[in-house]
C-alpha positions in Angstrom: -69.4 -81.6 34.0 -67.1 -83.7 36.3 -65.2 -84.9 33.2 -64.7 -81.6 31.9 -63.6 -80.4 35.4 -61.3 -83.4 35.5 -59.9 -82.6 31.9 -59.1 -78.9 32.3 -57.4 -80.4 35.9 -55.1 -82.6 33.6 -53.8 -80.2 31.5 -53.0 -78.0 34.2 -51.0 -80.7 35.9 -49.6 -81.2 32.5 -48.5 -77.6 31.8 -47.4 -76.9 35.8 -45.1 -80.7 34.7 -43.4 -78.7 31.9 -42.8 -75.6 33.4 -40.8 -77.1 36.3 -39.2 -79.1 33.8 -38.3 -76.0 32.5 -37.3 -74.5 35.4 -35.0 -77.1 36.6 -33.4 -77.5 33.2 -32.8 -73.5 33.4 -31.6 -73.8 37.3 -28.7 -76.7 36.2 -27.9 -74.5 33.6 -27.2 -71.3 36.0 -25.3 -73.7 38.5 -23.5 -74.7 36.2 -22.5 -71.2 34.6 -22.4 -70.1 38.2 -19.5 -72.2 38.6 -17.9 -71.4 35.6 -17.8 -67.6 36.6 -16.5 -68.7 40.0 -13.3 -70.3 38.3 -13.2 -67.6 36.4 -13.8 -64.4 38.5 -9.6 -64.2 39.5 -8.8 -63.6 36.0 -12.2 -61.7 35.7 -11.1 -59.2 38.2 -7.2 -59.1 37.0 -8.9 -57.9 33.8 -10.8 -55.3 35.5 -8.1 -54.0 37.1 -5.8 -54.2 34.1 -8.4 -52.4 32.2 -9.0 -49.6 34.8 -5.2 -48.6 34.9 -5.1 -48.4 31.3 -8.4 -46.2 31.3 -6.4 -43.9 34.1 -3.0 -44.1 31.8 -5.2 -42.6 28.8 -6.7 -40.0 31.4 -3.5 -39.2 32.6 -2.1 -38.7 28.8 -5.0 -36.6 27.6 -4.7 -34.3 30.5 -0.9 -34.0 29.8 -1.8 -33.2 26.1 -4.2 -30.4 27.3 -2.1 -28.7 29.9 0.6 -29.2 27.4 -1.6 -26.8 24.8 -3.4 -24.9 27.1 0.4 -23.6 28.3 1.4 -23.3 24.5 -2.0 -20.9 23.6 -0.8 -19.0 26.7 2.7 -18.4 25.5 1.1 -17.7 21.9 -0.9 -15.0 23.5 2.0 -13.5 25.4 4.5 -13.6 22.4 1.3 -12.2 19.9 0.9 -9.4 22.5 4.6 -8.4 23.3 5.2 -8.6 19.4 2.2 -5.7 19.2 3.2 -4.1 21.8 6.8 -3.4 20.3 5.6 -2.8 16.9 3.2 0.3 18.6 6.4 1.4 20.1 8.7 0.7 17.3 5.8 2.9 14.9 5.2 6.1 17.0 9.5 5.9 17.8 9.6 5.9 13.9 8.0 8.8 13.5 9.2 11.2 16.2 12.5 9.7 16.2 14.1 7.9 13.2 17.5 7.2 14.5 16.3 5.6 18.0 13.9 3.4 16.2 16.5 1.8 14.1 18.5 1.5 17.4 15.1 0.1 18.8 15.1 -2.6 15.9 18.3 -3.8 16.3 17.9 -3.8 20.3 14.7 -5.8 19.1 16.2 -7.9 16.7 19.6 -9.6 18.7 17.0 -10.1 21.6 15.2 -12.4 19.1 18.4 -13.6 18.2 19.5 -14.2 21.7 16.5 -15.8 22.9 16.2 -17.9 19.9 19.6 -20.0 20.5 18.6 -23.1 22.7 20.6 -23.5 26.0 
């Protein structure tokens, strides 16, 4: 009984030996990482930073881009809605009064002209 005691004792004192063998091997490992990332945590966090301003550049674009179309499908609305609203006009002139809707027309047409030239 003692010998078995004694035997089951040994291999306990055999497995608790490789384990902190283990152990120390991994904690020479991490010191030695540890101090790898300490020389390297300057350019670490120059990268970081570097990398955060171009995440906020891209930001900064894409809302540009947005507003920039967001404006333009508000002028498309506007100019859609001004173009239907002279065309109503321009169709109930036509028929009560043929001469003031050509006049209408070419009133209609050198404002497009007009607003058309860049300046």
């Amino acid at each position: 009984m003692y010998v078995f005691i004694a035997i089951i004792f040994i291999a306990e004192l055999i497995i608790t030996g490789f384990l902190l063998y283990w152990i120390i091997k991994a904690d020479r490992y991490v010191r030695a990482l540890d101090i790898k990332i300490a020389e390297a945590s300057p350019g670490i966090i120059a990268a970081v930073k570097g990398a955060r301003a171009a995440v906020c550049s891209v930001q900064t674009a894409i809302d540009n881009v947005l507003a920039f179309i967001k404006r333009k499908k508000i002028e498309f609305w506007n100019r859609v809605v001004n173009l239907i609203v002279i065309f109503l006009i321009l169709n109930i002139l036509k028929t009560k009064f043929k001469k003031a809707a050509t006049i209408c027309e070419y009133v209609v047409f050198l404002k497009d002209c007009w607003d058309s030239i860049p300046g």
